[in-house]
N, C-alpha and C positions, 0 to 999 in steps of 0.2 A: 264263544268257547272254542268254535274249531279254527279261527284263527290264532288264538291263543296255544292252542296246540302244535299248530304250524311253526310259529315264531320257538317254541322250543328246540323241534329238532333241528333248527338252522343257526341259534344264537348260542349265547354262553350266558346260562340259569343258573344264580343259586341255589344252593340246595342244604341241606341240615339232613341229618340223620344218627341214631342210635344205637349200638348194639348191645344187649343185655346179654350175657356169659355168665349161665347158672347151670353148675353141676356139668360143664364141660360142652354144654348145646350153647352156639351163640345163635341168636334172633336181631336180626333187625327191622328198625321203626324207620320211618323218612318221613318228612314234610306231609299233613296231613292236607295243605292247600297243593301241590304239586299237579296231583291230577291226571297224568299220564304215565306210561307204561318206559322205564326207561329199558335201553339198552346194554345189555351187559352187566344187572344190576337186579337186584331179589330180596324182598323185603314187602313189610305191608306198612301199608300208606296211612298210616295212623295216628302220628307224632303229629300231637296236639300242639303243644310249646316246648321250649327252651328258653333258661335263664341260669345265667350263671356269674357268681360275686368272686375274684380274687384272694387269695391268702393274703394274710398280713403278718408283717415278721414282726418274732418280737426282737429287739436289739438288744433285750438281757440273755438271749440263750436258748434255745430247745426249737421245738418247731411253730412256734407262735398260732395263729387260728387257721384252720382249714379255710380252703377256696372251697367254695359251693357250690351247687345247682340244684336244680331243681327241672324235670321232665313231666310230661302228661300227657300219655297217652289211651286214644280211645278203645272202647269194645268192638268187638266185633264177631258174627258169626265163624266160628272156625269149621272148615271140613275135612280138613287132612293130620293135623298133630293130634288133639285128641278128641275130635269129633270125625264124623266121615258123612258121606254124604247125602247117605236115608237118614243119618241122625245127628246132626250137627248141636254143638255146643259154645257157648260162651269162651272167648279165647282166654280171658282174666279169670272169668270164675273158674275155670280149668287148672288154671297156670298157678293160682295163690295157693287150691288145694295140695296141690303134688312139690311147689317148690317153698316148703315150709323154713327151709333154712337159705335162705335168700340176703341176711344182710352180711355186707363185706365182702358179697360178689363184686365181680368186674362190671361196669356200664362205661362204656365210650362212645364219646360225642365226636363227631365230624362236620366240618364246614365245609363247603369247597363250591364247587360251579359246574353245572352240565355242558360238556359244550356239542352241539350240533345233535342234542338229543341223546349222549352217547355217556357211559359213566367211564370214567378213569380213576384209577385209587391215586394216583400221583396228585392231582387238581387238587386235595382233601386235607385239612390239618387234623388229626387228631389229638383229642384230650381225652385223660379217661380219670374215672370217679372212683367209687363203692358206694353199696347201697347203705345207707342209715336208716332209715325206713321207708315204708309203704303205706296209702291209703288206699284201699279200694272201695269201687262204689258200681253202681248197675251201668256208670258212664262210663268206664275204664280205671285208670290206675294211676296215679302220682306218687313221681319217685323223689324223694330227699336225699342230696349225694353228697360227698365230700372227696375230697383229691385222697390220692393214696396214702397220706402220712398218716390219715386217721388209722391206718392199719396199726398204728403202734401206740393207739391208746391204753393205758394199764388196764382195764379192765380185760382186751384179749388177747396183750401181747407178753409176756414175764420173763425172763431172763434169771438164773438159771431155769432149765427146765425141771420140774418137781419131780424128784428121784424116788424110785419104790425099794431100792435095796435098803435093807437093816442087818442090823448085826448077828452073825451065828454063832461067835463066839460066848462061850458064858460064862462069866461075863469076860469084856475085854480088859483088861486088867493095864494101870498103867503103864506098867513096863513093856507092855507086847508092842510088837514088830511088827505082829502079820495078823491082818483082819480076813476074814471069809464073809460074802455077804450073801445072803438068802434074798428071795428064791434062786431055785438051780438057774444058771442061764443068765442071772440078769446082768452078771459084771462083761461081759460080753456085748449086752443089750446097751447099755447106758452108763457104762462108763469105759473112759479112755485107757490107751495100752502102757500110759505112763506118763509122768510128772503132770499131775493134775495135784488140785486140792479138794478136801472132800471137808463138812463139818458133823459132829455127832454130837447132838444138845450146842453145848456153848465153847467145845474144843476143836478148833482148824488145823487139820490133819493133812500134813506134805505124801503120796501116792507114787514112790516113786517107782513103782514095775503093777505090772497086773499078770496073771497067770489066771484065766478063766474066773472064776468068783472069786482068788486070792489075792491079796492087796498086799503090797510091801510099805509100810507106813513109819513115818517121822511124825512122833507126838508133838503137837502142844503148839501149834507154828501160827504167829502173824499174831503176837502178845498172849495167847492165851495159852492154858497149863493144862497138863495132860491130865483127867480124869477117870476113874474105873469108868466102862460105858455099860449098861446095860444088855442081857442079850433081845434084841428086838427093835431096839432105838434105832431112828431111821438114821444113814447114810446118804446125805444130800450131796449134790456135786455143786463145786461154786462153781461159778464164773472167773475164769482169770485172763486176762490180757497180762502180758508178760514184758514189760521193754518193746511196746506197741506204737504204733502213729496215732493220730487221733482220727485217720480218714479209715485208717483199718478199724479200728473201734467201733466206729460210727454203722461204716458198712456192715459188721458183723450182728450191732444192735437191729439194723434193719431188715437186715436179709436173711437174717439168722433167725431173731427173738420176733420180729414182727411178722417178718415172711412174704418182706415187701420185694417185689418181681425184682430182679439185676438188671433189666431193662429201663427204667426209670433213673439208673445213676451213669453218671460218667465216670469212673473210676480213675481213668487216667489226670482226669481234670482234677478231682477232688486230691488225690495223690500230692500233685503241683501245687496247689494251693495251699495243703496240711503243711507240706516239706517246706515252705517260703515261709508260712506264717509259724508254723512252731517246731522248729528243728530238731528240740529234743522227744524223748520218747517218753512210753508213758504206763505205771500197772497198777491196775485194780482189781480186785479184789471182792464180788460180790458173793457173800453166803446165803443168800436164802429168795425164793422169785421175786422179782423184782419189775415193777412194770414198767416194759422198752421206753414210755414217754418219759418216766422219772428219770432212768437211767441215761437218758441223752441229755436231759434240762443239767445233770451233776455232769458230764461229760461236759455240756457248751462252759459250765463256771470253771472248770478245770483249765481250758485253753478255749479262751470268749471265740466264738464263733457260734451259729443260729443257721439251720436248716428251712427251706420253703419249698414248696410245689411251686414249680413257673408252668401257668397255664399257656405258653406261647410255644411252650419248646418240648410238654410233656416229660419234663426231669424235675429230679429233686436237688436241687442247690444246696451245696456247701459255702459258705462263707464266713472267714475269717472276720473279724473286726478288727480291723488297721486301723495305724494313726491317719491323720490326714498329711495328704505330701505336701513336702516341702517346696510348691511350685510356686506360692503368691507372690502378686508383684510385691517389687520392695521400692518403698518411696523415699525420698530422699529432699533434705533442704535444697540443695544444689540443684537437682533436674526438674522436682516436681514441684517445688511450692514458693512460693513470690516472699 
């Protein structure tokens, strides 16, 4: 063992480690075989395993199946976060009670190498997950993770966002012009300063000024007929992309409706790649929440292309579906065949 330790502070070690980012406190885990005290570097030595599976695209559209992993790590006596040191407690049994809203947190994994004993963040690749779930047990804890696209499953991610304003008028009569929506304050709160669309029941309403709760309105738009509305009936805001790209679209289902970090995208790249593969522009029209994965899988049918997590690079890829190029060799009686 103590040459074992020797040999670390003079060579270059791999190393593995975790940090779990719950409720704004980040923790990290490291190599539970490690064994020594590193330099420049804070964390507990308790990262049991790591394993982790690839995303797989699918080539009809959306973002095809999450990249995985899966983490374990051990218990241990804690005496300073929420134990001290006449009274020390369980770091997990501590940590599951207080961090009950734990899944779709952040968890990042890191590879890299010690060298001379010494930690560097440079030396290190990071990937990062979210939690899916948790098992705990009197040994520690095992984390089930997924790359960040899972951030736009329907079940947490919706698009538009579900509106509280309804009608003050009573009722709104087909002819009118000008809606007022209750409660005080909300046309300020959650809706736009102008040309938006809004629907009430089954009629898509054109918005074209706002004045605090006051609403300047074009009946009956995008096929449907103006109807008397009710005083009460809710006021939803749709979703409209307007003569849009498809990288802008995209971005906004993510970063918007999902709430996926702008870190994770290359902008400029995605941009490049929309504009080569689909030139023209694009508008839709969503009335009612909609879950961000559905709404990207109808986005990819729109103009075929299919989103992934590259666990190499820690981004989310855009990709277009192109033909294939024109580059095969071309054979010929004369040169190639007897």
């Amino acid at each position: 063992m103590a040459y074992d330790n020797e040999r670390k502070k003079y060579n270059k070690i791999p190393l593995q480690f975790i940090e779990i980012d719950v409720n704004g406190v980040t923790t990290r885990f490291y190599d539970y075989d490690y064994g020594t005290v590193l330099v420049g570097f804070e964390g507990y030595p308790t990262l049991k395993s790591f394993s982790m599976s690839p995303a797989k695209i699918d080539l009809n559209g959306g973002i095809g199946i999450r990249a995985t992993a899966s983490a374990a790590i051990g218990e241990h006596q804690d005496y300073t976060v929420y134990g001290t040191l006449s009274n020390p407690v369980r770091y997990w049994a501590a940590w599951t009670a207080k961090n009950k809203a734990y899944r779709y947190q952040r968890v990042s994994h890191f590879s890299g190498y010690v060298v001379n004993g010494a930690y560097d963040a440079a030396n290190f690749i990071q990937r990062d997950f979210v939690i899916e779930t948790m098992a705990w047990g009197g040994d520690g804890v095992n984390f089930s993770l997924r790359d960040p696209l899972m951030l736009a499953n329907n079940d947490k991610a919706k698009l538009p966002l579900e509106s509280n304003g309804s009608v003050s008028n009573n009722p709104l009569l087909i002819g009118d012009t000008s809606l007022t929506v209750v409660p005080v304050g909300i046309g300020d709160l959650e809706y736009p300063a102008s040309n938006f669309y809004i629907i009430i029941n089954e009629e898509v309403i054109l918005c074209t000024s706002r004045t605090a709760d006051v609403l300047t309105i074009t009946r009956g738009q995008y096929g449907t007929v103006a109807e008397e509305q009710t005083q009460a009936a809710k006021v939803q805001l749709c979703l409209w992309f307007n003569d849009d790209t498809i990288s802008n679209m995209g971005y906004h289902l993510l970063t918007v409706g999902a709430n996926v970090d702008s870190s994770y995208i290359n902008k400029p790249i995605w941009d490049a790649a929309s504009a080569n593969a689909f030139p023209n522009v694009y508008t839709m029209l969503v009335t009612k929440p909609t879950g961000v994965r559905k709404l990207l899988k109808e986005l990819c049918d729109s103009a075929p292309h299919y989103y992934y997590y590259d666990t190499r690079s820690n981004q989310i890829q855009f990709k277009p579906q192109e033909s294939p190029q024109n580059t095969g060799q071309v054979l010929s009686y004369e040169s190639n065949l007897l």
